[in-house]
C-alpha positions as CSV (number, residue, x, y, z in Angstrom):
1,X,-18.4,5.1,-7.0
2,X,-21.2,5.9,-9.3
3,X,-23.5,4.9,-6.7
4,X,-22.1,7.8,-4.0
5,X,-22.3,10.0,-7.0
6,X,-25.8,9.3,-7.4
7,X,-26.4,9.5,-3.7
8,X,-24.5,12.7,-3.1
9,X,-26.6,13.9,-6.4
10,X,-30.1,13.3,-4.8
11,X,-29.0,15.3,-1.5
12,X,-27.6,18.0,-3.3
13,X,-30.6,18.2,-5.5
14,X,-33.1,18.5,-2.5
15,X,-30.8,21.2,-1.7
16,X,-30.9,23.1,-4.9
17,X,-34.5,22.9,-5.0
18,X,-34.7,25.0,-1.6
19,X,-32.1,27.4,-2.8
20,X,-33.9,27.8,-6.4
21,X,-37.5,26.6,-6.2
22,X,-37.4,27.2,-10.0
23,X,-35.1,24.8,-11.2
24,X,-37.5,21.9,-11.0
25,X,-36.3,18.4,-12.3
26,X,-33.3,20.2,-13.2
27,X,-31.8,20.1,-9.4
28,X,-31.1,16.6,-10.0
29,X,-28.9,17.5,-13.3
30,X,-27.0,20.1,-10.8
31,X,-26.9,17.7,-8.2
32,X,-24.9,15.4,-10.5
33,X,-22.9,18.0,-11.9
34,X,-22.0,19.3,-8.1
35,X,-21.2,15.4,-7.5
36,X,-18.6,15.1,-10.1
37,X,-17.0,18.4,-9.3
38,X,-16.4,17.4,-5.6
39,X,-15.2,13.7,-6.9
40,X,-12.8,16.0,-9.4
41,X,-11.4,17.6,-6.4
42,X,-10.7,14.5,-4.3
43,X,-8.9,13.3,-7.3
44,X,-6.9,16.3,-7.3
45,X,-6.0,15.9,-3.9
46,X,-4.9,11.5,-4.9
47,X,-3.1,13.1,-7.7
48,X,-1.4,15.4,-5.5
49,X,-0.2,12.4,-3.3
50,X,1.4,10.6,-6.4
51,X,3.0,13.6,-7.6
52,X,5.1,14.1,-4.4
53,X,5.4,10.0,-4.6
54,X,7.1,10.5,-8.6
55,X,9.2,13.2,-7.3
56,X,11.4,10.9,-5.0
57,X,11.3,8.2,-7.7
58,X,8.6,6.0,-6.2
59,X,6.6,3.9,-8.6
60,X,2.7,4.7,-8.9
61,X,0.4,1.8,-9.6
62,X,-2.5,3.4,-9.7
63,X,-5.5,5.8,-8.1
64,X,-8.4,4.6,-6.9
65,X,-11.9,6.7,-6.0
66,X,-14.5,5.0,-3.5
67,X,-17.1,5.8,-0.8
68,X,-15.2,7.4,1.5
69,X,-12.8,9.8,-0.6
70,X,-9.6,7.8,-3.2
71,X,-6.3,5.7,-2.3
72,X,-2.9,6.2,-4.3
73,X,-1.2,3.1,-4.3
74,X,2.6,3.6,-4.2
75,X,5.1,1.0,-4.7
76,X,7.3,0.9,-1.7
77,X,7.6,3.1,1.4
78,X,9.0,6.4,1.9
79,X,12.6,6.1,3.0
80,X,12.7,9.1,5.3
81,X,10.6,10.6,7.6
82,X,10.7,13.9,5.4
83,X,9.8,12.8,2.7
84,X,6.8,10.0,4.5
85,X,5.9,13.7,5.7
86,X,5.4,15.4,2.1
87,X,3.3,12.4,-0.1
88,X,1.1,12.8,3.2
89,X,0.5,16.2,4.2
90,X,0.3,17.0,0.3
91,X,-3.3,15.7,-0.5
92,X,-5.1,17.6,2.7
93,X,-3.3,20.7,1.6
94,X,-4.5,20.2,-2.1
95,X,-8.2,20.1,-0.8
96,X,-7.7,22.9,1.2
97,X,-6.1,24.7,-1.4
98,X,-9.5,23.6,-3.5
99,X,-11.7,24.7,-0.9
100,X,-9.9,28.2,-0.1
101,X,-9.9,29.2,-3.7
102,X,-13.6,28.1,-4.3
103,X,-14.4,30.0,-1.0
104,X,-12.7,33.2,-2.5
105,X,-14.9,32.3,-5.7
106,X,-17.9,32.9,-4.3
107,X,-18.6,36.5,-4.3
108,X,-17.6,36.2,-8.2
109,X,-21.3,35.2,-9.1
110,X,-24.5,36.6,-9.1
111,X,-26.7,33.7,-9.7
112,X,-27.5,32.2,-6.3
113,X,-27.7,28.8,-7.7
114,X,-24.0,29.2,-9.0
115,X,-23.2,31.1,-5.4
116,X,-24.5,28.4,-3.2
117,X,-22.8,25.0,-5.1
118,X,-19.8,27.3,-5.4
119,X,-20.0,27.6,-1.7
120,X,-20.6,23.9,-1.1
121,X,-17.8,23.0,-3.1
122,X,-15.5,25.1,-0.6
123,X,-17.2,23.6,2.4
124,X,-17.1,20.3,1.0
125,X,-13.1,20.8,0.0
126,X,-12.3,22.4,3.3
127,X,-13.9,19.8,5.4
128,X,-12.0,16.9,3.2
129,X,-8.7,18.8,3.8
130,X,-9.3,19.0,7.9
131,X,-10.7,15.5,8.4
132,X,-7.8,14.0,6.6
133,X,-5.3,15.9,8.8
134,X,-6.8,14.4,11.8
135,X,-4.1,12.4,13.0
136,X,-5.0,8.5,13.1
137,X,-4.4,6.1,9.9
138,X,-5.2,5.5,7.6
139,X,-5.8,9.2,7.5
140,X,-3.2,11.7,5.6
141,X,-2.9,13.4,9.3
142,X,-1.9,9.7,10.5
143,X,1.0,9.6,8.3
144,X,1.8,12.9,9.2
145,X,1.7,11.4,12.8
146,X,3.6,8.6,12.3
147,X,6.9,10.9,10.1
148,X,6.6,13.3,13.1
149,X,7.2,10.3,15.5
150,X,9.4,8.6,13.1
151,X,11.7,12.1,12.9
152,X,12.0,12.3,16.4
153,X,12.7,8.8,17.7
154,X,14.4,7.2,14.8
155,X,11.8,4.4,14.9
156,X,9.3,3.8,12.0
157,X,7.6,1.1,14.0
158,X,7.0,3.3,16.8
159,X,5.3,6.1,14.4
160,X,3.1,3.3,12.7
161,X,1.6,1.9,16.1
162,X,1.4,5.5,17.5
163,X,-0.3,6.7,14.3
164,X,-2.6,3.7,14.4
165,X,-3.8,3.9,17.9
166,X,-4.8,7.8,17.2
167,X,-7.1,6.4,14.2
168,X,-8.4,4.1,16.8
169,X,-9.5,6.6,18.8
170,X,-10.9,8.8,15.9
171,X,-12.6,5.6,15.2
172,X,-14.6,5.7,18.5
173,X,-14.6,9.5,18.3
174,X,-16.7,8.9,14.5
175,X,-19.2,6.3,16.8
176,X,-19.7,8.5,19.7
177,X,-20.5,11.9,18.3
178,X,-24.1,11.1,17.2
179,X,-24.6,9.9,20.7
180,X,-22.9,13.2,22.2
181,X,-24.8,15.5,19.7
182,X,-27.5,16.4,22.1
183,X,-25.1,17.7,24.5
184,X,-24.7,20.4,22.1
185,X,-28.2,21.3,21.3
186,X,-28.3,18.9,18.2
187,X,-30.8,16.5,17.6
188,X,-29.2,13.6,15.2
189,X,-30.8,11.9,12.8
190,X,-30.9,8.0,11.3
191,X,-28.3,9.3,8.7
192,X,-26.1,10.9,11.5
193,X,-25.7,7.3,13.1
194,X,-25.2,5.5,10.1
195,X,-22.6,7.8,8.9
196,X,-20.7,8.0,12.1
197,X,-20.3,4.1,12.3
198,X,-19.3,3.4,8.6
199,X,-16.9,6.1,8.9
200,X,-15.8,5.0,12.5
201,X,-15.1,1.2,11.1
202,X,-13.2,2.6,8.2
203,X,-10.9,4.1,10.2
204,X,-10.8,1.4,13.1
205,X,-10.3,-1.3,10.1
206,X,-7.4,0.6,8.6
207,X,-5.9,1.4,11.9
208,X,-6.1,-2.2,13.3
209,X,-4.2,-3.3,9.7
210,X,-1.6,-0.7,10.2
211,X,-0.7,-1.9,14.3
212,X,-1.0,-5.7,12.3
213,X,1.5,-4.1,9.9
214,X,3.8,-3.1,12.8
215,X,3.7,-6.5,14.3
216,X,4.9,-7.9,11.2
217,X,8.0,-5.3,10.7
218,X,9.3,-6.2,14.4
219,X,10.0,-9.8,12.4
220,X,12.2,-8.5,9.8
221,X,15.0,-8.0,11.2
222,X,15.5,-11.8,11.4
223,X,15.3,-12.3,8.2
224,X,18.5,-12.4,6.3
225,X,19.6,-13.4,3.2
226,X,22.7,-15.0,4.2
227,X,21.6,-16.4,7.4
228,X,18.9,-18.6,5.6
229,X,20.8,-19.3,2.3
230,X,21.3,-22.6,1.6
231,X,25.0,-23.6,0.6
232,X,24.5,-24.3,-3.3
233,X,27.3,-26.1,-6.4
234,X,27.3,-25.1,-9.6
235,X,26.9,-28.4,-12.1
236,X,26.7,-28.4,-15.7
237,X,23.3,-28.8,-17.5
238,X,23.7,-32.2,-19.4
239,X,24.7,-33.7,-15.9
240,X,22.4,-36.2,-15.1
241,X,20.2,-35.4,-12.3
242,X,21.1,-38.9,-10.4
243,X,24.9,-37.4,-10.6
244,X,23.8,-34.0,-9.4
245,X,22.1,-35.1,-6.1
246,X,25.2,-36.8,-5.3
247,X,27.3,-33.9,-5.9
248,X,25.1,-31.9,-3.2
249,X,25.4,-34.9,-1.2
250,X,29.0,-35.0,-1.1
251,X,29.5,-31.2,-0.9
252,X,26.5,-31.5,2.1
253,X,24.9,-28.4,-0.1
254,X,20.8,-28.0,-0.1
255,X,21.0,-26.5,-3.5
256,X,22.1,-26.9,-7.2
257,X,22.4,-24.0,-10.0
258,X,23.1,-24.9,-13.3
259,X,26.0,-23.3,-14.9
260,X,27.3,-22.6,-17.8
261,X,30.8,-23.4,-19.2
262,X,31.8,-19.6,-18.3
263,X,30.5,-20.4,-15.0
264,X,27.4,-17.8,-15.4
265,X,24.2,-19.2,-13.8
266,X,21.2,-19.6,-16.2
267,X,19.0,-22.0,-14.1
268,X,18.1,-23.2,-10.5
269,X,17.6,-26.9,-10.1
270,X,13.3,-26.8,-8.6
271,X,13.9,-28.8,-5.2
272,X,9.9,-29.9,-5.8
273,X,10.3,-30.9,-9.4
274,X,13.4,-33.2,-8.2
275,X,11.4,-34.8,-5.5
276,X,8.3,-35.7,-7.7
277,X,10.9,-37.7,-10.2
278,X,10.9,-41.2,-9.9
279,X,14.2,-42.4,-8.5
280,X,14.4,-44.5,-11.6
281,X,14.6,-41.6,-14.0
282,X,17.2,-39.5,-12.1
283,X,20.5,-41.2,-14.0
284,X,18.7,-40.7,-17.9
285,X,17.2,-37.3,-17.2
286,X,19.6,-33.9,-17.6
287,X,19.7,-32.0,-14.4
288,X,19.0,-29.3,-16.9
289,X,15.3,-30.2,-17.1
290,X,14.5,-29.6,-13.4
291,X,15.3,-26.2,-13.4
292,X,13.6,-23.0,-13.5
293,X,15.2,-20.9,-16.1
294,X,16.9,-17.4,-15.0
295,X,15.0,-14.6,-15.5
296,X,15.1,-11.3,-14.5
297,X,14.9,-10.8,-10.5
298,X,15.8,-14.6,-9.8
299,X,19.0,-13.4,-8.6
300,X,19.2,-11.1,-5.5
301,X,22.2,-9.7,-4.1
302,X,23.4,-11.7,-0.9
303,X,23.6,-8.6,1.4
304,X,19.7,-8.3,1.0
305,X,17.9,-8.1,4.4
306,X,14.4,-7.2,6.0
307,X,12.0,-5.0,4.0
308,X,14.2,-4.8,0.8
309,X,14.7,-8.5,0.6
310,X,10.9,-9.1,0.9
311,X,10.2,-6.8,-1.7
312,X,12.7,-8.2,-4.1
313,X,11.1,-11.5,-3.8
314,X,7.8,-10.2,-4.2
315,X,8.6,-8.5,-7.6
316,X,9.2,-11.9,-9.1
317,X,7.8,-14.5,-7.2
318,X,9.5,-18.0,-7.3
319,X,10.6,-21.2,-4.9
320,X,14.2,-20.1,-5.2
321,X,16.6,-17.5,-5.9
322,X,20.2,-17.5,-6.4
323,X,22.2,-15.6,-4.1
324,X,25.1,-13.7,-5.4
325,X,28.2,-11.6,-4.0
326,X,29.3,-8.1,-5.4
327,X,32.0,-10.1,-6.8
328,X,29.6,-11.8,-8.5
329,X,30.2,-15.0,-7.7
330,X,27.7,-17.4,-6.1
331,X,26.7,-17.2,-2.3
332,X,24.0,-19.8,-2.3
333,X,20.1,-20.5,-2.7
334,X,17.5,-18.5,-1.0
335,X,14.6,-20.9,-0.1
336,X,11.0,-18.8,-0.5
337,X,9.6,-21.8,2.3
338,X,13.0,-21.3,4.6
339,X,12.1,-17.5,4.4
340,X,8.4,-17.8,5.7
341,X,9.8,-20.3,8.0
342,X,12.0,-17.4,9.6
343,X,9.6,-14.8,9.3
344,X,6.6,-16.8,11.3
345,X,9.6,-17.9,13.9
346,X,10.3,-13.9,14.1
347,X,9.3,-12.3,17.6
């Protein structure tokens, strides 16, 4: 980031120095100070995106600045088109909110130093806001896209590919305008090309990853909780292990929770731990000490499917998790292999 401050710096100070031939070396210190003012403003617009994100209780990990503008990471997905609609169209209104106000600004000062990075500011803050509201991911206007089509059909999927396939074509539209340019009576420069491709593979990157995204979410309908749990006993912790396996064996289960004596799980029996044991140890060894203690997230409700099972898993990764009713009461053992299993098997 520093180095795009730097960059935009040295431009805008080239600038300055046409516009006030007096500043001297100073045009680099405005340059800066212009840099940081824009990269204030694109943070305005990030923070504008988590704002709308805390509003419908969505976690915010964090806000990132790079090359090309910032990125707000949010926990989740939106769970209605509405509100997918909001976080997105937020952040291009924000800039050009930014830009409109600095544009209104201008005729407040004299100094023509002052008037014309006031003015650049504006232009710089309007632009941001347009560009983003083209619509093609990973673009704000993309996700605008992609509620729109979301709203109407009642199909996420079909707003992400739709979405992405638009920033595919902004992609080539970024590549080809240098090469159109003259058409218009403009003469491009080295700059103009380079610009237009890094910009055009940013956005034909993110859009490829958000149509690999919708390949993915076709698959998650097939994966279920229930319909992958494995059946699962509940056996006492001083049981030895050799005693244990034949229990499962009897009661043809593929999995083993340890149990208290109030019949409350506090541990599931590590299917790779018991294979690594020498046969030989099984009857002297508790079943106890082959299982990974319960913690927090370990158990999952055994209605979980799709999207919201995946992300309970990945908030506390493990091999297994113990599947259990509303009643409370033990559905089974959810496999983390038999889950990727399903989901590579998916169509």
């Amino acid at each position: 980031m520093f180095l795009i401050i730097g960059l935009i710096a040295l431009v805008m100070a080239h600038r300055l120095q046409t516009v006030a031939p007096d500043l001297g070396n100073w045009a680099y210190a405005a340059g800066a100070a212009f840099a940081v003012l824009l990269y204030m403003s694109v943070l305005l617009h990030e923070i504008s995106h988590a704002l709308a994100a805390r509003s419908f209780d969505m976690q915010v990990n964090s806000i990132n600045l790079h090359f090309l503008g910032g990125a707000t990471e949010i926990d989740g997905e939106a769970e209605t088109p509405w509100r997918e609609f909001i976080i997105a169209v937020v952040g291009p209104l924000t800039s050009l909110a930014v830009g409109a106000v600095a544009w209104a600004a201008i005729s407040l000062f004299d100094d023509v130093l002052l008037r014309y990075t006031v003015a650049s500011l504006a232009v710089a803050n309007l632009l941001v806001g347009l560009i983003n509201l083209v619509p093609g991911l990973p673009l704000d206007g993309g996700r605008v896209l992609q509620a729109a089509v979301w709203g109407v059909t009642r199909k996420r999927n079909l707003g992400i590919v739709v979405a992405a396939w638009g920033g595919r074509a902004a992609a080539v539209a970024a590549i080809g305008w240098p090469v159109v340019q003259p058409l218009f009576g403009i003469t491009p420069d080295v700059v103009d090309y380079l610009l237009g491709f890094v910009i055009g593979m940013f956005l034909w990157t993110g859009a490829t990853h958000a149509l690999q995204v919708a390949r993915l979410r076709r698959r998650l309908p097939g994966v279920v909780a229930k319909r992958l749990a494995r059946p699962a006993i509940g056996v006492p912790a001083d049981l030895p292990a050799s005693e244990g396996v034949r229990r499962a064996q009897e009661a043809n289960a593929g999995s083993l929770v340890v149990m208290t004596s109030g019949g409350e799980p506090v541990g599931i029996v590590n299917e790779q731990a018991l294979r690594s044991t020498p046969p030989e140890r099984l009857p002297w060894m508790p079943i106890g000490d082959l299982a990974r203690r319960m913690e927090d997230g370990l158990s999952l409700s055994a209605d979980l499917s799709g999207e919201p099972l995946l992300l309970a898993m990945n908030r506390t990764p493990a091999s297994e998790y113990v599947l259990v009713e509303s009643d409370g009461s033990i559905y089974g053992v959810l496999v983390t292999q038999d889950v990727d299993d399903a989901f590579r098997a998916g169509p």
